[in-house]
C-alpha positions as semicolon CSV with decimal commas, in nm:
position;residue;x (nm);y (nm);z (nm)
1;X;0,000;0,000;0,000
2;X;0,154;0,304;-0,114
3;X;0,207;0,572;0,165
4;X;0,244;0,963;0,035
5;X;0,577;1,192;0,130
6;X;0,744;1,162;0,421
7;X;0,823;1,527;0,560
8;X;1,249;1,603;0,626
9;X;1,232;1,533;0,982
10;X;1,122;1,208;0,952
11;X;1,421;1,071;0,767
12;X;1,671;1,232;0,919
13;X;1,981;1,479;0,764
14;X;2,139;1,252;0,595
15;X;1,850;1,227;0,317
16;X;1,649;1,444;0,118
17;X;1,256;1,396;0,150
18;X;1,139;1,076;-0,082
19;X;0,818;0,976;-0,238
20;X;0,736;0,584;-0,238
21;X;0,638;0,620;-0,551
22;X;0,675;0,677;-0,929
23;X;1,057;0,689;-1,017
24;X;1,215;0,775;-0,643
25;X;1,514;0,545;-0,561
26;X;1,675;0,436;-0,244
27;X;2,002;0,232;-0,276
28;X;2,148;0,026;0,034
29;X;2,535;-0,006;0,036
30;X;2,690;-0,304;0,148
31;X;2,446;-0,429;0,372
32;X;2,460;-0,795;0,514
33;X;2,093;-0,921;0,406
34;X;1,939;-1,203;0,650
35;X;1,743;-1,478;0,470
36;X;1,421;-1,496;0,671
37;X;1,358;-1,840;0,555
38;X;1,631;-2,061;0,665
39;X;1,820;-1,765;0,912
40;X;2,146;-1,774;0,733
41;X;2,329;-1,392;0,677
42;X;2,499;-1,340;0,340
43;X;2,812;-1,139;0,225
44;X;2,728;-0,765;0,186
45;X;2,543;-0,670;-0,095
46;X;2,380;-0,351;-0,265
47;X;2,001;-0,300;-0,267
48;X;1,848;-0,091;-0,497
49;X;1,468;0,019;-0,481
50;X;1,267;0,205;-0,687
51;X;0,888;0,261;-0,677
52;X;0,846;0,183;-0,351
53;X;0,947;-0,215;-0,414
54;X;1,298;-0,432;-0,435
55;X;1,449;-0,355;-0,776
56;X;1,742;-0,547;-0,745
57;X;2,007;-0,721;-0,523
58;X;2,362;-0,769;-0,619
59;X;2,698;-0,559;-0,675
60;X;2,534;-0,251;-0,811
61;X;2,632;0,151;-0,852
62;X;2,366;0,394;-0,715
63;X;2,302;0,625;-0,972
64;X;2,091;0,926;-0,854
65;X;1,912;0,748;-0,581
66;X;1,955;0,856;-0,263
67;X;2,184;0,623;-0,033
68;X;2,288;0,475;0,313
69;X;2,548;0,299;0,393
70;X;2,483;-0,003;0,497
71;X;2,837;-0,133;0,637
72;X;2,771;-0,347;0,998
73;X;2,426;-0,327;0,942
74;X;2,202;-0,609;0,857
75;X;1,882;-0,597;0,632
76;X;1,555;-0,807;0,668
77;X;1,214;-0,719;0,637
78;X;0,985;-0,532;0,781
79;X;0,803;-0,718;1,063
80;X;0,435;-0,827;1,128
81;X;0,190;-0,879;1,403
82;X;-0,033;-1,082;1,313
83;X;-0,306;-0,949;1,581
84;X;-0,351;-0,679;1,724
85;X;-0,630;-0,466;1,779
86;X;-0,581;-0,084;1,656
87;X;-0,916;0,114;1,777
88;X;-0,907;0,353;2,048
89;X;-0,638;0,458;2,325
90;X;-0,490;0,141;2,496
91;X;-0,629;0,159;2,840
92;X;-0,852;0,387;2,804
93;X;-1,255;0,343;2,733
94;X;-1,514;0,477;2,548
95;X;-1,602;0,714;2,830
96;X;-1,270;0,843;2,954
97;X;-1,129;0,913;2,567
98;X;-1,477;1,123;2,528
99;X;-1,316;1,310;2,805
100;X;-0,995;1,378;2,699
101;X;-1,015;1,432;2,360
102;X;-0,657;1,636;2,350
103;X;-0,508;1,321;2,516
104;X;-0,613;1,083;2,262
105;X;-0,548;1,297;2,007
106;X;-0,193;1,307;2,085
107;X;-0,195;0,975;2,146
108;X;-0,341;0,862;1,815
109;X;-0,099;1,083;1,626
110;X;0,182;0,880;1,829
111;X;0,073;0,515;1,808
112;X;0,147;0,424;1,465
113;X;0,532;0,567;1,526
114;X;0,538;0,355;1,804
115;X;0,487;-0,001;1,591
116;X;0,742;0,113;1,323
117;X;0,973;0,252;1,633
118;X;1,008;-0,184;1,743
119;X;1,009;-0,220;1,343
120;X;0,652;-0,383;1,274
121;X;0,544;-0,217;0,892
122;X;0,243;-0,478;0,856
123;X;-0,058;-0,520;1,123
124;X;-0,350;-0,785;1,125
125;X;-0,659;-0,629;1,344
126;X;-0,849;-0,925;1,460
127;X;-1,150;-0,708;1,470
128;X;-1,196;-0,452;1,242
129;X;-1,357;-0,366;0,960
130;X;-1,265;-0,167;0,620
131;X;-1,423;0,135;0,709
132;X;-1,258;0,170;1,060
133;X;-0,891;0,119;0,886
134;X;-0,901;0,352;0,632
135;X;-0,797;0,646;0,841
136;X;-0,515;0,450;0,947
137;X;-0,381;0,357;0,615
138;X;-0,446;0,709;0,499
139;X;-0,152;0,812;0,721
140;X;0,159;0,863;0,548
141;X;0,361;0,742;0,849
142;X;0,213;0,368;0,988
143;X;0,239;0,062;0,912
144;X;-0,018;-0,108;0,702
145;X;-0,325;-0,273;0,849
146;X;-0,553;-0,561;0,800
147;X;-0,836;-0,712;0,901
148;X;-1,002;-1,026;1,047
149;X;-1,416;-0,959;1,013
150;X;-1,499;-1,062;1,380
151;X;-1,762;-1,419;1,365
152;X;-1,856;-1,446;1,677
153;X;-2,129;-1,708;1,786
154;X;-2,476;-1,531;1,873
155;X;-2,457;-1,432;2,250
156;X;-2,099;-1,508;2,285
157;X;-1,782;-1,403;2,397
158;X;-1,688;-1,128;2,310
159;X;-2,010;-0,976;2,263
160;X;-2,150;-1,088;2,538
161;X;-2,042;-0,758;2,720
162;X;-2,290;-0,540;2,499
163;X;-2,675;-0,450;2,597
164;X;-2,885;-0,680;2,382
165;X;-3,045;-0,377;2,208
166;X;-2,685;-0,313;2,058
167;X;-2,535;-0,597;2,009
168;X;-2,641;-0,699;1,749
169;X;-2,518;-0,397;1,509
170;X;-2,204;-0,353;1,675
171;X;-2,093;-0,735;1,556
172;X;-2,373;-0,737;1,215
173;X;-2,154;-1,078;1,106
174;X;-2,246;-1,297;1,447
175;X;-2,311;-1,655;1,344
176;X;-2,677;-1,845;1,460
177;X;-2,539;-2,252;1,566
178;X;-2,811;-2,459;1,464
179;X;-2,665;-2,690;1,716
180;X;-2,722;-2,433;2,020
181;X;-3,076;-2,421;1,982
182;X;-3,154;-2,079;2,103
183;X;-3,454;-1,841;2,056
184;X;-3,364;-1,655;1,750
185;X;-3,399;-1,237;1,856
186;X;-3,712;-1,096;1,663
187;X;-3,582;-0,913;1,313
188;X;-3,296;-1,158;1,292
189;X;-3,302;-1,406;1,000
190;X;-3,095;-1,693;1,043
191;X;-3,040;-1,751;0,712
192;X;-2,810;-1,435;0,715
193;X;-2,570;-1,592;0,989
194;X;-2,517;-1,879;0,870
195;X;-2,125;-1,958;0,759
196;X;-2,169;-1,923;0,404
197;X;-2,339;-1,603;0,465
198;X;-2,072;-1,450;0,701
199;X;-1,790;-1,546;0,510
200;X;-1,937;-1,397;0,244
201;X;-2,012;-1,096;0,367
202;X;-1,686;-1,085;0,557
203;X;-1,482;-1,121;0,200
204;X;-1,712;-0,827;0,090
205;X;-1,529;-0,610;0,304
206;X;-1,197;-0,651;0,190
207;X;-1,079;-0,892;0,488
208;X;-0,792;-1,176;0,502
209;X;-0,929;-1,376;0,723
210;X;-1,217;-1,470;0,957
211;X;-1,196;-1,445;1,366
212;X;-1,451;-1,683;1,572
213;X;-1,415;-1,717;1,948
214;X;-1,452;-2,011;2,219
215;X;-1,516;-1,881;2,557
216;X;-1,741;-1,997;2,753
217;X;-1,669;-1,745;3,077
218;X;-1,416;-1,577;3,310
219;X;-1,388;-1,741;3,673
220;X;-1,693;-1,908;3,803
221;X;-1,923;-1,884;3,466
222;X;-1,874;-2,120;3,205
223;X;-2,180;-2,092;3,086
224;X;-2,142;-1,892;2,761
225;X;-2,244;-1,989;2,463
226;X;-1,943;-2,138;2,237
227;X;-1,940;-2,247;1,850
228;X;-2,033;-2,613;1,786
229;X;-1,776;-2,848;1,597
230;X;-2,003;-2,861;1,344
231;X;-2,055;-2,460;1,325
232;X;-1,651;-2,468;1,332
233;X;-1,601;-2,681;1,024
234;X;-1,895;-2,485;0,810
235;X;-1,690;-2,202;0,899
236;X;-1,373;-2,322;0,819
237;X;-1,540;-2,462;0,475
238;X;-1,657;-2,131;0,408
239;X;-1,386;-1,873;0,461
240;X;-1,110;-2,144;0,225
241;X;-1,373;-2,065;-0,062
242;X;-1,304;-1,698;-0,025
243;X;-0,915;-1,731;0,078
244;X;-0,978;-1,688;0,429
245;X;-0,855;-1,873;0,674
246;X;-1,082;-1,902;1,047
247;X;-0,871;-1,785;1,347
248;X;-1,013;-1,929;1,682
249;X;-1,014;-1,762;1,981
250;X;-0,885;-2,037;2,221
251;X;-0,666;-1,996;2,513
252;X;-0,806;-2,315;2,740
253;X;-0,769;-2,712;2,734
254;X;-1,172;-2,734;2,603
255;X;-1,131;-2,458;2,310
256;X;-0,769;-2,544;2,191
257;X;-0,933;-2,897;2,167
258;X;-1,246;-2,795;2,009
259;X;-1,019;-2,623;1,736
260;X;-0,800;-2,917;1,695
261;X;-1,084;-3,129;1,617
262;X;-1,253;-2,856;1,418
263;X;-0,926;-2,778;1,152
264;X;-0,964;-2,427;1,214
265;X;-0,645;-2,220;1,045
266;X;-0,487;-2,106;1,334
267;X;-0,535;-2,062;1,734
268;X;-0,483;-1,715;1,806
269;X;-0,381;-1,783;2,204
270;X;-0,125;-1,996;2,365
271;X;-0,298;-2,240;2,605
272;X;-0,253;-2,121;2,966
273;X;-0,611;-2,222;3,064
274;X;-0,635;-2,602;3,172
275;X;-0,772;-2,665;3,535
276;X;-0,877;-2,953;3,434
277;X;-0,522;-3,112;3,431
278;X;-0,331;-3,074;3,756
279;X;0,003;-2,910;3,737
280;X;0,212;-2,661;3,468
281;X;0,366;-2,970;3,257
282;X;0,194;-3,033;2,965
283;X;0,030;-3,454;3,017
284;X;-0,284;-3,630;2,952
285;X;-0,571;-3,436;2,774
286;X;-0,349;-3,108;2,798
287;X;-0,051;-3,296;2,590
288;X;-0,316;-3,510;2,376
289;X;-0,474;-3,200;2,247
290;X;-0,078;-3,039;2,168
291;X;0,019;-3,376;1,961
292;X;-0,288;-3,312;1,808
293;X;-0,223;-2,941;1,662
294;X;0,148;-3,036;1,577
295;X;0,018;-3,354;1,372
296;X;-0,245;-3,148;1,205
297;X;-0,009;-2,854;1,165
298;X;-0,246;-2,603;1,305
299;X;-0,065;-2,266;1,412
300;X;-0,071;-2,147;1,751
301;X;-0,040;-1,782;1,836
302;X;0,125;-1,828;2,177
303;X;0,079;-1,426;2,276
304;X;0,236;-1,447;2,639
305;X;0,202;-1,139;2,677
306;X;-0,183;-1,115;2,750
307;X;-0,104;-1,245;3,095
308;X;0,133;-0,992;3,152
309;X;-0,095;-0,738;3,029
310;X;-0,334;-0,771;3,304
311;X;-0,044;-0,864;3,574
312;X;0,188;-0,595;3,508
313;X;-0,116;-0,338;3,619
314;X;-0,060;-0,457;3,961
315;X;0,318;-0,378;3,947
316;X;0,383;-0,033;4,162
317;X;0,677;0,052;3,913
318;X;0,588;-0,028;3,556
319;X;0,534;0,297;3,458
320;X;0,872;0,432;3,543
321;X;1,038;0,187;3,264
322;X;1,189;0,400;3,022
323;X;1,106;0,221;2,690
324;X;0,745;0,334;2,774
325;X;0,857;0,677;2,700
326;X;0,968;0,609;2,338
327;X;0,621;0,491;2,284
328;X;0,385;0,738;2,433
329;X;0,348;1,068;2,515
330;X;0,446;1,203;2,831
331;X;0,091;1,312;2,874
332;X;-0,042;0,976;2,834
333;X;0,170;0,831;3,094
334;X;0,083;1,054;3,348
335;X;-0,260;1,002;3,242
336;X;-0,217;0,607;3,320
337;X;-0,078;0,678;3,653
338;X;-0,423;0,894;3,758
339;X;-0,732;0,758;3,891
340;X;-0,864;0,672;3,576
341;X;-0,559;0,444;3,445
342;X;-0,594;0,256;3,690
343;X;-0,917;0,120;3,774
344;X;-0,883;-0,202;3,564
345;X;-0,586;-0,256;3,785
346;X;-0,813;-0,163;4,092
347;X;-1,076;-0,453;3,961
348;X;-0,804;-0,683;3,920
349;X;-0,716;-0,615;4,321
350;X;-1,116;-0,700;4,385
351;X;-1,134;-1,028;4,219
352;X;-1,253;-1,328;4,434
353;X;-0,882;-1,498;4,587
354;X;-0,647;-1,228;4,402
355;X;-0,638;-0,984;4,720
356;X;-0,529;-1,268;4,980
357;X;-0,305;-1,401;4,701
358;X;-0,133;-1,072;4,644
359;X;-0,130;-0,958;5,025
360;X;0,031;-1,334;5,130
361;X;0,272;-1,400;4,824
362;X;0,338;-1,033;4,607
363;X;0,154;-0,887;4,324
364;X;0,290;-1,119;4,067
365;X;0,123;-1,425;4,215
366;X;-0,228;-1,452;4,089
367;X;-0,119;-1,518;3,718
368;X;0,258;-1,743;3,806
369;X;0,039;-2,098;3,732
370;X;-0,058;-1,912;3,378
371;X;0,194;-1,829;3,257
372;X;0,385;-2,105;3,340
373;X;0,148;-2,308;3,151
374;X;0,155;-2,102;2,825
375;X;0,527;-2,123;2,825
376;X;0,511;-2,461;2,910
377;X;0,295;-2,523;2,648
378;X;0,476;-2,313;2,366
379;X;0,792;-2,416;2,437
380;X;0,632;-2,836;2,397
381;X;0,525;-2,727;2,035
382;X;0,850;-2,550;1,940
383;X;1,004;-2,905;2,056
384;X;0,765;-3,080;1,842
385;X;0,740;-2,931;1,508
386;X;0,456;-2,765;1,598
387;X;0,383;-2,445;1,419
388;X;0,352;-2,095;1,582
389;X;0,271;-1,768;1,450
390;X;0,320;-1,442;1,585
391;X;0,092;-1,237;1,745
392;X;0,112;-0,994;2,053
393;X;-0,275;-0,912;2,096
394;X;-0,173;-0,539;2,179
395;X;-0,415;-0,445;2,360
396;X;-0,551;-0,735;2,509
397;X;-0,810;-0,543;2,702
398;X;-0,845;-0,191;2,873
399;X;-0,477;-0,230;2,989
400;X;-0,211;0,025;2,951
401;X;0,041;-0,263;3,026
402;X;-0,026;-0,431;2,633
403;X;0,152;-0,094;2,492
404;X;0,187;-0,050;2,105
405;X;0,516;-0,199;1,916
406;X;0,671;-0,256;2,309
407;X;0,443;-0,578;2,395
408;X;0,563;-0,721;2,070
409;X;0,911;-0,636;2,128
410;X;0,792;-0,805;2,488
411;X;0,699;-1,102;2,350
412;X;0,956;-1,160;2,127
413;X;1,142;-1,188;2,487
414;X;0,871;-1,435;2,601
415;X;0,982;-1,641;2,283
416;X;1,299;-1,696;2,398
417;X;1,198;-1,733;2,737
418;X;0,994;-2,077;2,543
419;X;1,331;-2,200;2,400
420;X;1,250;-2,028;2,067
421;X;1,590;-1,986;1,862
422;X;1,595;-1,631;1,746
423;X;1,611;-1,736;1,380
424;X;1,276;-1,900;1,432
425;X;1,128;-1,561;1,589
426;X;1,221;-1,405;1,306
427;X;1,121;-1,623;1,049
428;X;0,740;-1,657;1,235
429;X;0,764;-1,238;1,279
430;X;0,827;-1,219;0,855
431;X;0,819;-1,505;0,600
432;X;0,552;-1,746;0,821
433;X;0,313;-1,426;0,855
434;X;0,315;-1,376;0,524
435;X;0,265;-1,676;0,397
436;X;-0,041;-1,744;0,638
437;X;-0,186;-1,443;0,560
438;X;-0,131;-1,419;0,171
439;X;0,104;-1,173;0,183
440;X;0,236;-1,259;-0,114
441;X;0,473;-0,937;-0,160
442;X;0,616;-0,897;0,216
443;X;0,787;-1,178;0,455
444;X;1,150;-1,174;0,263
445;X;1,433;-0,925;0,121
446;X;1,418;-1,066;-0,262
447;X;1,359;-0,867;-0,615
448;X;0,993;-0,765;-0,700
449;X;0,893;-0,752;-0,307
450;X;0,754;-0,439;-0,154
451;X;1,026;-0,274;0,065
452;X;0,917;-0,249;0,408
453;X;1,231;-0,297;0,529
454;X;1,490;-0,279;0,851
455;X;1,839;-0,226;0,908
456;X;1,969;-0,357;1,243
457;X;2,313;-0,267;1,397
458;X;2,345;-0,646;1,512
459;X;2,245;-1,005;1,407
460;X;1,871;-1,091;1,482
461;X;1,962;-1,450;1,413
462;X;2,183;-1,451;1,758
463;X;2,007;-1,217;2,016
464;X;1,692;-1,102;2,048
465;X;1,841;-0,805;2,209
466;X;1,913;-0,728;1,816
467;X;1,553;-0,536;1,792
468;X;1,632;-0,290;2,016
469;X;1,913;-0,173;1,767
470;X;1,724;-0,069;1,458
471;X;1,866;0,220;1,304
472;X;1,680;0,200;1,000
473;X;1,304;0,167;0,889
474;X;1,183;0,140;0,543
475;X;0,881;0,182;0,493
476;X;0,747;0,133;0,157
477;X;1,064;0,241;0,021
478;X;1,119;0,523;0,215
479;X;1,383;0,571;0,504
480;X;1,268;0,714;0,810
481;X;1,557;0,712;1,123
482;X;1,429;0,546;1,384
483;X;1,465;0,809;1,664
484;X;1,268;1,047;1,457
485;X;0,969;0,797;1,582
486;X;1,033;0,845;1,926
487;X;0,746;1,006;2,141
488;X;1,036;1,175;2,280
């Protein structure tokens, strides 16, 4: 997607202002490319671009295009989260942003900067629509975004939360399960909601893929209603004859298993939810249901950092980490330490067992058996040829502690806490993203692809610590210098 001019002080002195577009060139000297694919790093090479995409690779003079030297710096592509939600203020509701609208403005104006700061050019929303990303892809400076049209069962997760007399226009592509047998609200017509229809309709928009949820309550309830196997499959059937493949909302031993079964695309939550087998080590139906996805080869979005998302709101100090203040305005911060940032954390504190658990054994406590299940459970599929995708869910809910481009940087960390090799974090962060998504253009450094692009001081194939040393983003053939993206 082609992004307009980039003003001066966004790419820095050493370049004059570039157009992604038409006949403006960009040539990379001597830059040491990493192959995405198979995480080997080449000899240094030239990189020429014109037009916004890879011309060509090779030993090459720059002409009139505009150059940086790329000596000790290594080039791959640009990265992509592959969900992520992009409306709103993280940690902030309707309500409060209605109140502040000078806040969020500044905020909003900051956000996208702060995904291309950790070097992420392409973002999937998991539940968006067309209309609601076209202001976003307007902006010259942000990375592009997709969508997932949100399926979610009719009086389910996540729309659950909405007064009946709205719900059913906030999420218009809900799906009726024959199965459930429920009283069908009056105007409704099934026939509308069925999976053919809603994958239809969901293609209509523009979408890559579909987003369904099984959740059947938080704590005590488990009562929700929750997509049938059957109601999966149709589903499933449906969005592979428009391209699409179903992404299941599953983070607990009876949902990842329900997906297994089902041969839904991908499982777009690690599984840190499995009370019904006693302990953190993966065994009996916990490990059945993980042999299961590996031998079918269904991806798992482990996204770690949900857990931390809702923890870290009960830690006195995170906001004093300074990589927050790269991200987001000063204004915003000070915003999350007030009375209204931190209710959700306040809930949290009043949750049935949390306050003793806190009080007796530190803040952290209340969420140690989850994630030590998740990462217990990621790092058994890493062992075992399973297949994971990345994902960061930033925001996960009304948290400030999910913040843009920083919880993905956050879980890259959460990778490698898993045993992930750094290759293989890059190689799910690029080439498997693409791929999944039919991104048929991004995912590698090669001739003909788009360049969304990075240049890295160090070798993402040995540290993870390499992210943090981006000098370099490309974005559709444009250099911008990373510390012009700063909130700072």
């Amino acid at each position: 997607m082609s992004k307009t001019c980039l003003p001066p002080v966004l790419l820095g002195l050493l370049l004059a202002p570039l157009c992604a577009s038409g006949g403006d060139r960009l040539f990379i000297r001597d830059a040491r490319i990493v192959d995405a694919v198979d995480g080997s790093v080449g000899a240094r090479q030239d990189v020429r671009i014109e037009g916004g995409r890879i011309a060509a690779i090779g030993d090459l003079e720059p002409g009139d295009a505009a150059v940086i030297d790329g000596d000790g710096l290594y080039l791959v592509p640009g990265l992509i989260d592959g969900h992520v939600h992009l409306d709103g203020v993280p940690g902030m509701d309707w309500d409060q942003a209605q109140a502040n609208p000078e806040l969020v403005a500044e905020a909003l104006q900051q956000i996208p900067r702060a995904w291309l700061y950790h070097g992420f050019t392409t973002l999937v929303d998991l539940n968006s629509n067309a209309e609601r990303l076209a202001a976003w892809n307007a902006e010259a400076v942000a990375p592009t975004a997709y969508h997932c049209g949100a399926a979610p069962v009719m009086d389910g997760y996540p729309t659950r939360f909405l007064p009946e007399a709205i719900r059913y226009r906030v999420a218009p592509w809900f799906l009726v399960d024959p199965a459930a047998n429920r009283p069908i609200p009056e105007g409704i017509d099934p026939a509308e909601h069925t999976p053919a229809a809603v994958a239809q309709a969901i293609a209509d928009d523009g979408a890559v893929c579909i987003k369904t949820h099984w959740e059947d309550g938080f704590g005590a309830r488990n009562d929700w209603p929750v997509p049938s196997d059957d109601l999966l499959r149709a589903l499933v059937e449906a969005g592979a004859a428009h391209g699409m493949p179903v992404l299941l909302h599953a983070n607990s031993l009876p949902a990842q298993a329900a997906g297994a079964r089902s041969g839904v695309g991908a499982l777009v939550h690690g599984l840190w939810a499995w009370e019904e087998v006693d302990g953190t080590t993966p065994t009996g139906a916990v490990l059945d249901t993980l042999k299961l996805l590996a031998e079918k080869g269904i991806p798992v979005q482990p996204t770690v950092q949900v857990l931390y998302g809702e923890r870290d709101l009960l830690d006195p100090h995170y906001l004093e980490q300074p990589a927050l203040a790269a991200v987001l305005p000063a204004s915003l911060l000070d915003w999350y330490a007030g009375e209204g940032g931190q209710a959700l954390g306040e809930r949290l504190r009043g949750y049935p067992g949390f306050a003793d658990k806190i009080d007796n054994e530190g803040w952290q406590a209340p969420f140690v058996p989850g994630i030590a299940r998740v990462v217990a459970a990621t790092r058994w599929l890493n062992e075992n040829s399973g297949v994971l995708l990345f994902g960061s869910d930033t925001p996960s809910d009304l948290t400030y502690a999910n913040p843009p481009g920083l919880n993905a940087r956050m879980e890259m960390d959460r990778w490698i806490e898993a045993g992930v090799a750094p290759a293989r974090l890059l190689r799910a962060m690029t080439h498997d993203n693409a791929e999944f998504f039919g991104f048929d253009d991004l995912g590698t450094v090669a001739p003909g692809k788009q360049a969304d692009l990075l240049l890295l001081a160090a070798d993402p194939t040995k540290d993870v610590s390499a992210w943090d040393r981006i000098e370099w983003v490309i974005l559709d053939g444009v250099p911008i210098g990373r510390d012009s993206l700063s909130a700072q």
